[in-house]
C-alpha positions as CSV (number, residue, x, y, z in Angstrom):
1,X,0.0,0.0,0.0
2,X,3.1,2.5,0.7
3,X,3.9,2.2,-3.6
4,X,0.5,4.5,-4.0
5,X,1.6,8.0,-2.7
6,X,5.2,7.3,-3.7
7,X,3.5,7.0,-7.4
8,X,0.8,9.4,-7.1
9,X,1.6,13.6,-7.3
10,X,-0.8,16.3,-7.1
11,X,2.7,18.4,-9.2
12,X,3.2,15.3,-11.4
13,X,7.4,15.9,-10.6
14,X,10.0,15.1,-13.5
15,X,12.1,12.1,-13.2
16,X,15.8,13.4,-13.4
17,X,16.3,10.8,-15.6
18,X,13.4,11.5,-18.0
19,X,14.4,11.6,-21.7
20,X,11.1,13.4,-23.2
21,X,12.1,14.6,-26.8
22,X,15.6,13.5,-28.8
23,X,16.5,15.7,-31.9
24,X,16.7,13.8,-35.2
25,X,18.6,14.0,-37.5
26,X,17.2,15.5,-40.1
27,X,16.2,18.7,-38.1
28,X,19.8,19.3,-37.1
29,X,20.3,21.6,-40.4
30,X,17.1,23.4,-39.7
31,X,18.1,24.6,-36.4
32,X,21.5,26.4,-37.8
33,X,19.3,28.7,-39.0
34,X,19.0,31.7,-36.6
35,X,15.5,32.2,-35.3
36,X,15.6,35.7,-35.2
37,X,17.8,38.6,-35.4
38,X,21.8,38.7,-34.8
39,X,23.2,41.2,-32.4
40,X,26.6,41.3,-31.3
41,X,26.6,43.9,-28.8
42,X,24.3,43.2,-25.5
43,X,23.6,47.1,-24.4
44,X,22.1,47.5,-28.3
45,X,20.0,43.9,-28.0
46,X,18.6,45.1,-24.6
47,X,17.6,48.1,-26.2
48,X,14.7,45.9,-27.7
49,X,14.2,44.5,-25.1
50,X,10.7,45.5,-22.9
51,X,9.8,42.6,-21.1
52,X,11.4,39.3,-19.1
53,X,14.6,38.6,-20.3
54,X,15.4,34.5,-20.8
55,X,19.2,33.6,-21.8
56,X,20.2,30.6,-23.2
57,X,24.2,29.7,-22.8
58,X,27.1,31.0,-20.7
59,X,28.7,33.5,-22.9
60,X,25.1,35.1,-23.6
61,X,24.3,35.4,-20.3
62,X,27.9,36.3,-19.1
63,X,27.7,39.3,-21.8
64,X,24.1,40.3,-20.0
65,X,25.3,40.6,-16.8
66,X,28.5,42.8,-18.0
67,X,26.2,45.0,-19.3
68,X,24.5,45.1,-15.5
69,X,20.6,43.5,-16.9
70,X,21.0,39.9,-15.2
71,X,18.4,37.6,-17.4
72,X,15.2,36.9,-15.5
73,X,16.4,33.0,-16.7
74,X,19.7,32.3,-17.9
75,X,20.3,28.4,-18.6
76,X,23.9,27.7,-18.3
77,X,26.2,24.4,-18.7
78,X,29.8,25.9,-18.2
79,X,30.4,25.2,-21.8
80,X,30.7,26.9,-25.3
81,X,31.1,25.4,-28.9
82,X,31.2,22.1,-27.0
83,X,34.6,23.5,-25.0
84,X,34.8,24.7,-21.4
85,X,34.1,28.3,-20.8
86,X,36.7,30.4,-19.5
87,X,37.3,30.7,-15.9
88,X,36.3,34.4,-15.6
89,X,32.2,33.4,-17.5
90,X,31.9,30.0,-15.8
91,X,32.4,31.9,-12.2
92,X,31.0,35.1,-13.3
93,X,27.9,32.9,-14.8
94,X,27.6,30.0,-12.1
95,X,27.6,32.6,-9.5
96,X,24.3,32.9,-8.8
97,X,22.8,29.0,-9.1
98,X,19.6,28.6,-8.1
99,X,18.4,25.4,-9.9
100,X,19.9,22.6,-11.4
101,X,19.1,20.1,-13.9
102,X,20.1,17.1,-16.1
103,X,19.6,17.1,-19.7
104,X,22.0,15.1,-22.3
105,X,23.4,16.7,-25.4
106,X,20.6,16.3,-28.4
107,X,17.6,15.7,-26.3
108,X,15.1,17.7,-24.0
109,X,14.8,16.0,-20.5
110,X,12.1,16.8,-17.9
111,X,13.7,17.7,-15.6
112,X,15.5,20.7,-17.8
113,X,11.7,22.1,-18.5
114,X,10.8,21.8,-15.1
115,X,14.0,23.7,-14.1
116,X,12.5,26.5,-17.0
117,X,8.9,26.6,-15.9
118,X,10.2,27.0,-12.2
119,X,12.6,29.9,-13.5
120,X,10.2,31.8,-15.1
121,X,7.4,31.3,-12.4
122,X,9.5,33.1,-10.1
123,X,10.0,37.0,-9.0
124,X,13.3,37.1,-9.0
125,X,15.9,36.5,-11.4
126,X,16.8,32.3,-11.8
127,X,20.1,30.8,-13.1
128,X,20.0,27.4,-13.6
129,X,22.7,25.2,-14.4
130,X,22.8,22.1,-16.6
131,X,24.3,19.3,-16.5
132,X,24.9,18.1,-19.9
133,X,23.9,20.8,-22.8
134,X,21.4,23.7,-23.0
135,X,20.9,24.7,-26.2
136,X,17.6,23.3,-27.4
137,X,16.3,24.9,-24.6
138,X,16.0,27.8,-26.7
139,X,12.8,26.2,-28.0
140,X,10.5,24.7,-25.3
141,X,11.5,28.7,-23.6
142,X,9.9,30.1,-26.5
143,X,6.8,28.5,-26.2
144,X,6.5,28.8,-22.6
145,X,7.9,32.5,-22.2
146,X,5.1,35.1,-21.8
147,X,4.0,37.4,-25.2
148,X,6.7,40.1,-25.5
149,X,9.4,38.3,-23.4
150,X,12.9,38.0,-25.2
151,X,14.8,34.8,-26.0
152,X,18.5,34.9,-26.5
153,X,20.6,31.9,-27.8
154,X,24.4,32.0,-29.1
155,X,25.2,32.0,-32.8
156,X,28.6,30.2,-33.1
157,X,30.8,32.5,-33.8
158,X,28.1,34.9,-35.2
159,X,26.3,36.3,-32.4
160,X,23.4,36.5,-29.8
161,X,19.6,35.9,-31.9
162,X,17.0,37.5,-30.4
163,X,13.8,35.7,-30.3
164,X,11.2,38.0,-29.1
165,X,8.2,36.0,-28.3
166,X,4.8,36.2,-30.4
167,X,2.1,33.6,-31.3
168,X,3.6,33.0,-34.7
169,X,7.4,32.1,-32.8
170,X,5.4,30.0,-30.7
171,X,3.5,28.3,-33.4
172,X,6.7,28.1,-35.2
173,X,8.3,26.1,-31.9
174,X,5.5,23.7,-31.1
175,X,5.8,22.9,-34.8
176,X,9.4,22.2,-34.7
177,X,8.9,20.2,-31.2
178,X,6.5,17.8,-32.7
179,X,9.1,17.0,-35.1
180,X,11.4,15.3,-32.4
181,X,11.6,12.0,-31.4
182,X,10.3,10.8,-28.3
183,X,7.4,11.6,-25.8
184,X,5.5,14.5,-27.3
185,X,2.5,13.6,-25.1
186,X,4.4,13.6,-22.1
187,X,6.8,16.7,-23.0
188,X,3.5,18.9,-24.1
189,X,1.6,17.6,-21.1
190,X,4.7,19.4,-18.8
191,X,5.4,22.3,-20.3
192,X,1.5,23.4,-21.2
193,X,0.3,22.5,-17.6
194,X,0.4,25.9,-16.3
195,X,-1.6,27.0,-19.2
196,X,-5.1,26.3,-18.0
């Protein structure tokens, strides 16, 4: 009889270990493609910027906080162009850990979008760190992030793309989602539950 409440959940909580959506191959060329516009300078991109503010990678978010607006969500995995980030951006970046959470290279894990819907749930602003690889986090944010928020994501060796969020970016993402592998079900069942 103890196996019931250790199964059942009024929050439905991730499993750590949850693999939820894998990218295929066939979308990796697709996602090369910037999703919005390419800044290199971070006090010009903020200039656009008129609502919350959600990072995506180290030396995006380092390059925010330089320029004194720390992101209202910055994701973070101490790594850039698959090396690790200097000392100065991993401390300057890590500094401020609030949640963490596992998600493999290539794949969107649960417990990475509960880590997101927590950040953006809360008043103040939320670094989380992850272990593994952040960077299609860029699109489950989009589709959670409120209308007007900004979404910034790296450009190897390009710049930061700024994503700022309307109902055709987030048709756009739930588009590209449901072309993963994996549990859609269960991945749109997380990250739309605090929809209704």
């Amino acid at each position: 009889m103890a196996r019931d409440d250790e199964r059942s959940s009024e929050s439905d909580p991730a499993d750590p270990d949850e693999q939820l959506l894998v990218l295929p191959d066939d979308l990796r060329h697709e996602l090369k493609e910037p999703m919005g516009p390419i800044e290199t300078d971070a006090e010009t991109l903020l200039e656009d910027v008129d609502g919350p503010l959600i990072a995506v990678g180290d030396v995006v978010t380092y390059h925010f906080l330089q320029a004194g607006r720390p992101p209202d969500v910055a994701l973070v995995d101490e790594r850039t162009k698959r090396q690790e980030v200097d000392e100065e951006i991993r401390e300057t970046v890590t500094e401020a850990t609030h949640l963490e959470a596992m998600n493999p290279p290539a794949e969107i894990s649960a417990a990475v979008i509960e880590a997101l819907l927590e950040g953006l749930a809360r008043e103040e602003p939320t670094t989380v760190l992850v272990e593994g690889e952040e960077d299609l986090v860029a699109l489950p944010a989009i589709v959670a992030a409120p209308e007007g928020a900004s979404v910034v994501y790296g450009q190897p060796d390009e710049g930061m793309v700024h994503v700022k969020v309307s109902d055709e970016h987030r048709a756009e993402m739930r588009a590209l989602l449901d072309r993963f592998e994996g549990d859609t079900e269960r991945f749109w069942k997380l990250l739309d539950r605090d929809d209704g």
